[in-house]
C-alpha positions as CSV (number, residue, x, y, z in Angstrom):
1,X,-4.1,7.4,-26.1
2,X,-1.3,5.1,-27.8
3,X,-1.6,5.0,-31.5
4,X,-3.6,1.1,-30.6
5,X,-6.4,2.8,-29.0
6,X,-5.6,1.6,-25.7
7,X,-4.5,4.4,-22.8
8,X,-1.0,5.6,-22.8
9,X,0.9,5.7,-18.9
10,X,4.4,7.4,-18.6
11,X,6.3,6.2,-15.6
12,X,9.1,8.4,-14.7
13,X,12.0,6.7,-12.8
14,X,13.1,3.4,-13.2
15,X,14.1,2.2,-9.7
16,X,11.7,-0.9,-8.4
17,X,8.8,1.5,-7.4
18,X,8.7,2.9,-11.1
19,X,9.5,-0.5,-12.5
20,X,6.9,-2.2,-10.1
21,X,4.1,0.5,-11.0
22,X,4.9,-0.7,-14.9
23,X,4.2,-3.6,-14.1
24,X,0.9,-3.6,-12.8
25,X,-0.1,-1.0,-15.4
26,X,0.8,-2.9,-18.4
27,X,-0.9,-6.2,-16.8
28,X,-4.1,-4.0,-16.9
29,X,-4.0,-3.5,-20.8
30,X,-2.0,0.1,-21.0
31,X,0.6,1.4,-23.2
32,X,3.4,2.2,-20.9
33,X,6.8,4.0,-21.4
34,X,9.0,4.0,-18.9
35,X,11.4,6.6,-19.2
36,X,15.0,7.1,-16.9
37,X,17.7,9.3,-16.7
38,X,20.5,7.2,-16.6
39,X,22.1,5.0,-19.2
40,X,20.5,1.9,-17.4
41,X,17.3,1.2,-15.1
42,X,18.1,0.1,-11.2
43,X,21.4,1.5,-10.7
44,X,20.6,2.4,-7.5
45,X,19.1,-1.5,-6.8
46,X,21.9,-3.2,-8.0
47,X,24.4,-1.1,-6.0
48,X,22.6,-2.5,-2.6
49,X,23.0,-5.4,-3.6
50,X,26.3,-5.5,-4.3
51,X,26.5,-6.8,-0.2
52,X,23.7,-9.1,-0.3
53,X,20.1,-7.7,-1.7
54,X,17.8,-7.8,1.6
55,X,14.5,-7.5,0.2
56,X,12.2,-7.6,3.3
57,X,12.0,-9.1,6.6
58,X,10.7,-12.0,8.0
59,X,9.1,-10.2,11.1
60,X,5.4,-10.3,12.8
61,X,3.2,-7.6,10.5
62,X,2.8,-5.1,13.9
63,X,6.4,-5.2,14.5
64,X,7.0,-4.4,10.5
65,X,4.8,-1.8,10.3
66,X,6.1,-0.2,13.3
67,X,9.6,0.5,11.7
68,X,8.1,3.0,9.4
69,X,7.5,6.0,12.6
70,X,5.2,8.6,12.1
71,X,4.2,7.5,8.5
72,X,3.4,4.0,9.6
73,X,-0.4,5.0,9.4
74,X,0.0,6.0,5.3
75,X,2.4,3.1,4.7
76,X,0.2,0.5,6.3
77,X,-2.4,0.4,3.6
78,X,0.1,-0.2,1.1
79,X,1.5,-2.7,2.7
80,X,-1.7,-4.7,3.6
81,X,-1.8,-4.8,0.0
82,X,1.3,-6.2,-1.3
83,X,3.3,-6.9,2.0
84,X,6.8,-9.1,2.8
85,X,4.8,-12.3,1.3
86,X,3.3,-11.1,-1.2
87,X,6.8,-9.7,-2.0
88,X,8.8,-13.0,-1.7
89,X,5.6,-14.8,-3.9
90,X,6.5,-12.2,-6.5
91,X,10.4,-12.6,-6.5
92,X,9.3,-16.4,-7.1
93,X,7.3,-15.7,-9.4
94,X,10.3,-14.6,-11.4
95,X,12.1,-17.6,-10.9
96,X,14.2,-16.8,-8.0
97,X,14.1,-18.5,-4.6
98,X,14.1,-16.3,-1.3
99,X,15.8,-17.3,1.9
100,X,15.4,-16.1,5.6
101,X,18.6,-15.5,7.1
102,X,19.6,-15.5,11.1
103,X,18.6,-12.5,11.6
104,X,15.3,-12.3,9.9
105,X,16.2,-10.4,6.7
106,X,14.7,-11.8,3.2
107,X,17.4,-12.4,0.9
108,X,17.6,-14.0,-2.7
109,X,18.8,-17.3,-3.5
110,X,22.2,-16.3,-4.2
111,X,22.3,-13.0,-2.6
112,X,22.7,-11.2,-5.9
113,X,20.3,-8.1,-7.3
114,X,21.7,-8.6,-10.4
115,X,19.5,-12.2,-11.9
116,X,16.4,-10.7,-10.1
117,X,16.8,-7.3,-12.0
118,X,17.2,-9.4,-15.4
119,X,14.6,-11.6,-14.9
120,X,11.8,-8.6,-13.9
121,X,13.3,-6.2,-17.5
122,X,12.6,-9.7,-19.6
123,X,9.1,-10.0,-18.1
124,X,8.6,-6.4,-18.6
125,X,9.5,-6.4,-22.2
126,X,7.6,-9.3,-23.1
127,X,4.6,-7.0,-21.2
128,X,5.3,-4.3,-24.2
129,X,7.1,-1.8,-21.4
130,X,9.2,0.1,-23.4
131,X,11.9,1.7,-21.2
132,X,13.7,4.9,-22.5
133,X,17.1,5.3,-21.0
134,X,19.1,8.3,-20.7
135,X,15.6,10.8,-20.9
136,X,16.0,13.6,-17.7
137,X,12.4,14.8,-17.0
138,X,12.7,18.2,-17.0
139,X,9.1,19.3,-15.8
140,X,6.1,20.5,-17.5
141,X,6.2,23.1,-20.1
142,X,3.3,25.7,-20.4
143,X,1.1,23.4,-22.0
144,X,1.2,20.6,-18.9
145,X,2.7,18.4,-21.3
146,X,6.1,16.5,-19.7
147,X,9.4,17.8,-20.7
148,X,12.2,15.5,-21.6
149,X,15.7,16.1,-22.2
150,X,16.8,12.8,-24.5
151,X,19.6,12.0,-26.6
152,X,18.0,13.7,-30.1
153,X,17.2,16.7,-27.7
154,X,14.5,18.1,-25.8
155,X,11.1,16.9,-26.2
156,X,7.6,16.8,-24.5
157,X,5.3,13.4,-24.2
158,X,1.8,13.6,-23.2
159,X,-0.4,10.1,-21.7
160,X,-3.3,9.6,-20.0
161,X,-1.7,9.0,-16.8
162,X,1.7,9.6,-15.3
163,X,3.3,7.7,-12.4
164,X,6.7,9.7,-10.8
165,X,9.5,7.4,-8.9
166,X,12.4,9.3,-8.9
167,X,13.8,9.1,-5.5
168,X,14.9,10.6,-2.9
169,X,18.0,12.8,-2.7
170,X,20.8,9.8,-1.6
171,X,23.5,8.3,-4.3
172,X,22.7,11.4,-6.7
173,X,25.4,9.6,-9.4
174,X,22.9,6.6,-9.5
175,X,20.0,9.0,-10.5
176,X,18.4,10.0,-7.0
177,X,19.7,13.4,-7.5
178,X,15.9,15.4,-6.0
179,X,16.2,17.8,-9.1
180,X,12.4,17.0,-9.3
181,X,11.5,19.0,-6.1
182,X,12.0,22.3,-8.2
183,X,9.2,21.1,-11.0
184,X,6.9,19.9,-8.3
185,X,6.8,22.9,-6.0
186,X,6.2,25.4,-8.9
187,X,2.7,23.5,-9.6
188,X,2.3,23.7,-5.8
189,X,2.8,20.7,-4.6
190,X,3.8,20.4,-0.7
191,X,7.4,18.8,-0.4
192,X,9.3,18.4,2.8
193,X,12.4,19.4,3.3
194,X,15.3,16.1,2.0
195,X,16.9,15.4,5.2
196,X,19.4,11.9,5.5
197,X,17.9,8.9,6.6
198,X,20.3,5.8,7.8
199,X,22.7,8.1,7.7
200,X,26.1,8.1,9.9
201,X,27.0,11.1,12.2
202,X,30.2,13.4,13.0
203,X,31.3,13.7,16.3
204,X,32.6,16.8,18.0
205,X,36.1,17.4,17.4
206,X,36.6,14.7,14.9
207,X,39.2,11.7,15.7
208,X,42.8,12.4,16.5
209,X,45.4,11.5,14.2
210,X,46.5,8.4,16.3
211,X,42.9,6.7,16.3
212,X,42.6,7.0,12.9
213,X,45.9,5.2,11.7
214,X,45.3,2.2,13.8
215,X,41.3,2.2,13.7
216,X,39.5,4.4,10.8
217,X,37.3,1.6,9.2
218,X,37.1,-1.1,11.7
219,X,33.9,-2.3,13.5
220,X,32.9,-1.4,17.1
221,X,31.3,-4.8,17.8
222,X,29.0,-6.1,20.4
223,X,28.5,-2.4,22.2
224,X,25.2,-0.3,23.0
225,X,24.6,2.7,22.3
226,X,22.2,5.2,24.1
227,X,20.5,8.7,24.3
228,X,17.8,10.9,24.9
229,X,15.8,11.7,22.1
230,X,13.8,15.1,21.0
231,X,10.8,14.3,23.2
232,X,13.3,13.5,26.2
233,X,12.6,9.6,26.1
234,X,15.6,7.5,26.7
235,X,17.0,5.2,23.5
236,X,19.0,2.2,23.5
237,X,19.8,-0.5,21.0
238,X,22.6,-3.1,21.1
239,X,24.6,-4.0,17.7
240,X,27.8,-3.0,15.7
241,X,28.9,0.2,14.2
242,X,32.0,1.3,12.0
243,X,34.5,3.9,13.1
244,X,34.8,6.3,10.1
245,X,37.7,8.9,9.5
246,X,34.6,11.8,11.0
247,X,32.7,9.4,13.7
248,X,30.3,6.7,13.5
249,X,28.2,4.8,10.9
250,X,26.6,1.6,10.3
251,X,24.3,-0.9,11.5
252,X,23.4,0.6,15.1
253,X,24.0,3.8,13.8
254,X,21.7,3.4,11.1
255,X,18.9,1.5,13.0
256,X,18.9,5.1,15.6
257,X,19.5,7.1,12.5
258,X,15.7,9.2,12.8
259,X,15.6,9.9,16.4
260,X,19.4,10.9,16.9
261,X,18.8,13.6,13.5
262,X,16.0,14.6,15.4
263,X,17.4,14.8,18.8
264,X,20.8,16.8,16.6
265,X,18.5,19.4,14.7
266,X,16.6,20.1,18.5
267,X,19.6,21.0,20.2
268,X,22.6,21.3,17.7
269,X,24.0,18.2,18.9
270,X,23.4,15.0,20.6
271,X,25.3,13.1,23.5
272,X,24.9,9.6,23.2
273,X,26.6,6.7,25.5
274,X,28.4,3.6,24.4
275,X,28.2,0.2,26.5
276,X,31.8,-1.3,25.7
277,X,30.2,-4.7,27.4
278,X,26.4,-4.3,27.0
279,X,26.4,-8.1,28.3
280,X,27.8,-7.7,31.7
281,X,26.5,-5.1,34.5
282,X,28.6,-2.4,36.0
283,X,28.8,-4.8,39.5
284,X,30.6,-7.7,37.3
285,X,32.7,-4.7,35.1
286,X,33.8,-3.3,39.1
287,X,34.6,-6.6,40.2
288,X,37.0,-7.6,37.5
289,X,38.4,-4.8,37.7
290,X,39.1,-4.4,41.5
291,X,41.2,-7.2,41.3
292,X,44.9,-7.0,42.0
293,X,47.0,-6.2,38.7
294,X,50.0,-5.6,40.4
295,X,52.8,-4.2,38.1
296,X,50.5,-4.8,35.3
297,X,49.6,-1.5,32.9
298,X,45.9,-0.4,33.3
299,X,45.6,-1.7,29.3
300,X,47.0,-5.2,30.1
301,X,44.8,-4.8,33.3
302,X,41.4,-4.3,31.0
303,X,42.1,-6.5,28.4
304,X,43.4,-9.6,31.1
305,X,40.0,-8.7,32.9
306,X,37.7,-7.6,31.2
307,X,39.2,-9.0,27.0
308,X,38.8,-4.7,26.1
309,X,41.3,-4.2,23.7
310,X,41.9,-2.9,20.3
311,X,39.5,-0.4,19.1
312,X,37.3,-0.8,22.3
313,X,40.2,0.2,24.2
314,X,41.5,2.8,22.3
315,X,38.3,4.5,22.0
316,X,38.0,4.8,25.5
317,X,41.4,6.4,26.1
318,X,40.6,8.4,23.0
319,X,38.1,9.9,24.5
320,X,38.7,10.2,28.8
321,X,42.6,10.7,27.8
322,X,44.7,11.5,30.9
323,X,41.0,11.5,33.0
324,X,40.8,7.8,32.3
325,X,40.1,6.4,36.0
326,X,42.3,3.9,37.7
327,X,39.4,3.3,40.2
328,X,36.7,0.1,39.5
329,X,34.1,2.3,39.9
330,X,34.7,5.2,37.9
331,X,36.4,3.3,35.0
332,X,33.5,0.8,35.1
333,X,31.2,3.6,35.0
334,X,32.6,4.9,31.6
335,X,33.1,1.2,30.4
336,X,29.2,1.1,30.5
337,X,28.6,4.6,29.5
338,X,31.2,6.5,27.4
339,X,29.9,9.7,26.7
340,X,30.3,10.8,22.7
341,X,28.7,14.2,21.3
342,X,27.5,13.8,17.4
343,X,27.5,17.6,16.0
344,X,25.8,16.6,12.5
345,X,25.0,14.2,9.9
346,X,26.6,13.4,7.2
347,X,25.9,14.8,3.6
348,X,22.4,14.1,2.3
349,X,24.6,12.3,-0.5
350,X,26.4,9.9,1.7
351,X,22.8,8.7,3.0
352,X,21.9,5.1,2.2
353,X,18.2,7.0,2.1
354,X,16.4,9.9,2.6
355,X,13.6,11.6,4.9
356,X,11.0,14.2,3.3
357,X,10.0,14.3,0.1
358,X,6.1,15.0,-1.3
359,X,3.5,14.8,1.7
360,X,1.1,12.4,1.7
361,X,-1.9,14.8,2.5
362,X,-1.1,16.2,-1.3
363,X,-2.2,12.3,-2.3
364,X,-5.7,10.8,-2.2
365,X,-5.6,6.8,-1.6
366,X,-4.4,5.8,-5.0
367,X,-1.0,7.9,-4.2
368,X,-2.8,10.5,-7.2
369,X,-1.7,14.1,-6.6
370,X,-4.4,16.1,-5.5
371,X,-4.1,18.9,-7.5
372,X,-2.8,17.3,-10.5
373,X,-5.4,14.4,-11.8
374,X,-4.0,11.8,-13.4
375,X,-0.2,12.2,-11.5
376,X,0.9,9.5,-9.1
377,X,3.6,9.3,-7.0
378,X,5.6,6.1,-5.2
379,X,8.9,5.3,-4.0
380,X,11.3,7.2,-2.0
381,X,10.3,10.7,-3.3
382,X,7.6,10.3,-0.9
383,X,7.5,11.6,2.3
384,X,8.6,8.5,4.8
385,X,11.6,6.5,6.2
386,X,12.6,3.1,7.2
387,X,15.5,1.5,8.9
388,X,17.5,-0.6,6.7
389,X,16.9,-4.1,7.0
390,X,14.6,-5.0,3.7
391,X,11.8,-2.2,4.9
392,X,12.9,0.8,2.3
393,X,12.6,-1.7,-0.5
394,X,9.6,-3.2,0.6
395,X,7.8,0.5,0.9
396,X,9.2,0.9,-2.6
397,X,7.9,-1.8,-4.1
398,X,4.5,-1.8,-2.4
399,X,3.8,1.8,-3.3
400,X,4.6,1.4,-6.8
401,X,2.3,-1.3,-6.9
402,X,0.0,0.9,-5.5
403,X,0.6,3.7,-7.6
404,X,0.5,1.4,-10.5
405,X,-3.1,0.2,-9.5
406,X,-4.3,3.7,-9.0
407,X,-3.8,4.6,-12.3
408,X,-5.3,1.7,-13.5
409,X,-8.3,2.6,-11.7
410,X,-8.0,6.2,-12.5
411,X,-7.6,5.5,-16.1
412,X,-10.8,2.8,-16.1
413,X,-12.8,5.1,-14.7
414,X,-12.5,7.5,-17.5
C-alpha cells in the first residue's frame, strides 16, 4: 500500500504498453510508479517515428486481426477491447488529430511521435504517475520483492501489483535488450525462444563487389516476390524492398518476414522468386522481347522493351551471369521468376521486432502470470508478432491497456 492508503502498482518498462497500462491504473485510483531503464521513457517510440509514426490501420476488423498468425486468437480479445478506433479516439483525446493515408495506415497529424509522447507524460503526471528513469529491474531477490539497480544503488520496491513491458529483444540500445528472460525463467515461467520479426534476410553468397558500388541501398520497386513456405503452401506478395550490402530488407520483405524465417529454420535456407514486372505476364514479357534488336546490346534490348534497367537489370545479370538467356522465352522466364536463396536472418538486433517471448498459456485473461499473482505482462515481451504497418503498436497499446485493467481488477478484488 502507498503511504495514502490507496494500493501501490509498479510498472516496469516505459514503452507505450507500460505507459498505456499506467494509465488505466492510475485512472482507477492507484499509486503507480513507473520505473525504466533508460535515461528517458519511449525511446524506442520515438525512434519509429522518426519516418512517420503509423499507429494502426484503417482496415476491416477480420482482415486486422488476421495479421497477427497463430496468436490472432489471444490478441483478438484485446483488441475487441481497445482496437484501431478506440486507438485513434484516444490519440484525440490528447489533442492530436489522426489521418488515414493512401495506403490505409493511421498516422498523426503531422507525422511526428514526438508531440503525441509529450502530450500522454503531461497527462500522466497530472494522473500522479511518477516515472523513475534510469532504474534496471534486476529480478526478485529471495524475499519476492523487485530488485532495482538505480542511480543511489541497488534497491528493492514492493506494491500490490506489478505490470512488466519490457520488450522484446530488437534495438537493445533503446532498452529492448530481453535481459528479463533470465529473471522470468528462474521463477518458471515459460518463455519462447527471441527469434526476429520483420526482419531482413542474407542471401547465399552475399553480393559481388560490382553490385554493391552501383546498387547497395537502393529500392527494388514494383516486383513480387514468391516461395514455398514450411507447410509447402505457395506465398506471394507484390511491393518494394531495399538491396542491402548482405541481401534484402524492407517493406515486402518485412510483410513475408514470419513465413520466410519459418520456411529458413525448416530447411536451412529458403529459395524465393522475384517478378521484375509483376504487372505484365510472361506472354507480353516474350513478345517484347522477340522483337528484332538488331545490333542493339541485350541491356539496351531490355530496357528499349521492356524499361528494365538499373538495379532491376543488374540484379538479374548479377545473378544468371554468363547463363543470362538471349532467347524470349528463357529470359522471360527469369524476368518473372528469378530464383534468389536467403541463408539466414539478420541479427535479432537489427529486427524492427521480435517473435517469442512469455507464452500466453502462463497468463489467465487479465495477462496475470499464472504462477505469480499479482504479475502482469503486456507489450512485445509477450509471445506474438505483427507485420509492420501500425499492427505492433496497436498490440502494444491494447495489451497494456489490458494489463493495466487486470490489475485494477486484480487489485479491487482484494
Amino acid at each position: 500500500m502507498s503511504r495514502s492508503g490507496a494500493p501501490r502498482a509498479i510498472v516496469v518498462g516505459g514503452g507505450p504498453a507500460g505507459l498505456m497500462a499506467a494509465e488505466v491504473l492510475a485512472a482507477g485510483g492507484v499509486a503507480i510508479d513507473l520505473f525504466d531503464a533508460m535515461p528517458t521513457v519511449g525511446r524506442k517510440f520515438l525512434l519509429a517515428g522518426r519516418g512517420g509514426l503509423n499507429l494502426t490501420h484503417a482496415e476491416a476488423p477480420a482482415d486486422f486481426l488476421a495479421r497477427y498468425g497463430e496468436r490472432r486468437a489471444e490478441i483478438g480479445p484485446l483488441l475487441a477491447a481497445f482496437g484501431p478506433q478506440d486507438l485513434r479516439d484516444w490519440v484525440h483525446g490528447l489533442g492530436i488529430e489522426t489521418f488515414v493515408g493512401s495506403s490505409g495506415r493511421v498516422f498523426p497529424l503531422g507525422m511526428k511521435a514526438a508531440p503525441l509522447l509529450r502530450a500522454w507524460l503531461a497527462r500522466l503526471h497530472a494522473a500522479g504517475v511518477r516515472i523513475r528513469v534510469r532504474e534496471r529491474w534486476q529480478g526478485w531477490d529471495e524475499t519476492g520483492a523487485l530488485l532495482f539497480a538505480g542511480p543511489a544503488g541497488q534497491h528493492t520496491e514492493r506494491s500490490d501489483a506489478v505490470v512488466f513491458a519490457l520488450g522484446g529483444g530488437s534495438w537493445a540500445r533503446f532498452g529492448a535488450d530481453a535481459r528479463w528472460i533470465a529473471p522470468f525463467a528462474a521463477r518458471g515461467v515459460p518463455v519462447a525462444p527471441l527469434r526476429p520479426a520483420n526482419c531482413g534476410f542474407d542471401v547465399t553468397g552475399g553480393w559481388s563487389d560490382h553490385l554493391l558500388a552501383r546498387h547497395a541501398g537502393q529500392p527494388l520497386k514494383n516486383i513480387a516476390l514468391s516461395f514455398i513456405d514450411a507447410q509447402g503452401q505457395a506465398r506471394s506478395r507484390a511491393g518494394e524492398c531495399l538491396l542491402t550490402r548482405t541481401g534484402l530488407e524492407g517493406g515486402l520483405v518485412y510483410a513475408l518476414s514470419a513465413p520466410l524465417r519459418d520456411a529458413l529454420e525448416a530447411a536451412g535456407q529458403v529459395e524465393i522468386r522475384l517478378d521484375l514486372l509483376p504487372v505484365r505476364d510472361a506472354a507480353w514479357v516474350q513478345a517484347r522481347l522477340a522483337r528484332p534488336r538488331g545490333s542493339r546490346s541485350l541491356a539496351s534490348h531490355l530496357q528499349g522493351q521492356l524499361g528494365l534497367a538499373g538495379l532491376k537489370a543488374a540484379l538479374l545479370y548479377e545473378v544468371l551471369g554468363r547463363r543470362l538467356p538471349a532467347e524470349p522465352v528463357a529470359l522471360a522466364a527469369a524476368i518473372k521468376a528469378l530464383p534468389l536463396v536467403l541463408s539466414a536472418t539478420r541479427p535479432l538486433d537489427e529486427a524492427i521486432s521480435t517473435a517469442g517471448g512469455v507464452a500466453f498459456e502462463a497468463l489467465d485473461k487479465r495477462l496475470m502470470l499464472q504462477a505469480l499473482p499479482g504479475t502482469f505482462c503486456a507489450g512485445e515481451m509477450l509471445d506474438w508478432e505483427a507485420p509492420t504497418g501500425g499492427y505492433l503498436l496497436t498490440a502494444c497499446f491494447a495489451s497494456g491497456r489490458a494489463a493495466g485493467q487486470g490489475a485494477l481488477d486484480w487489485l479491487s478484488a482484494r
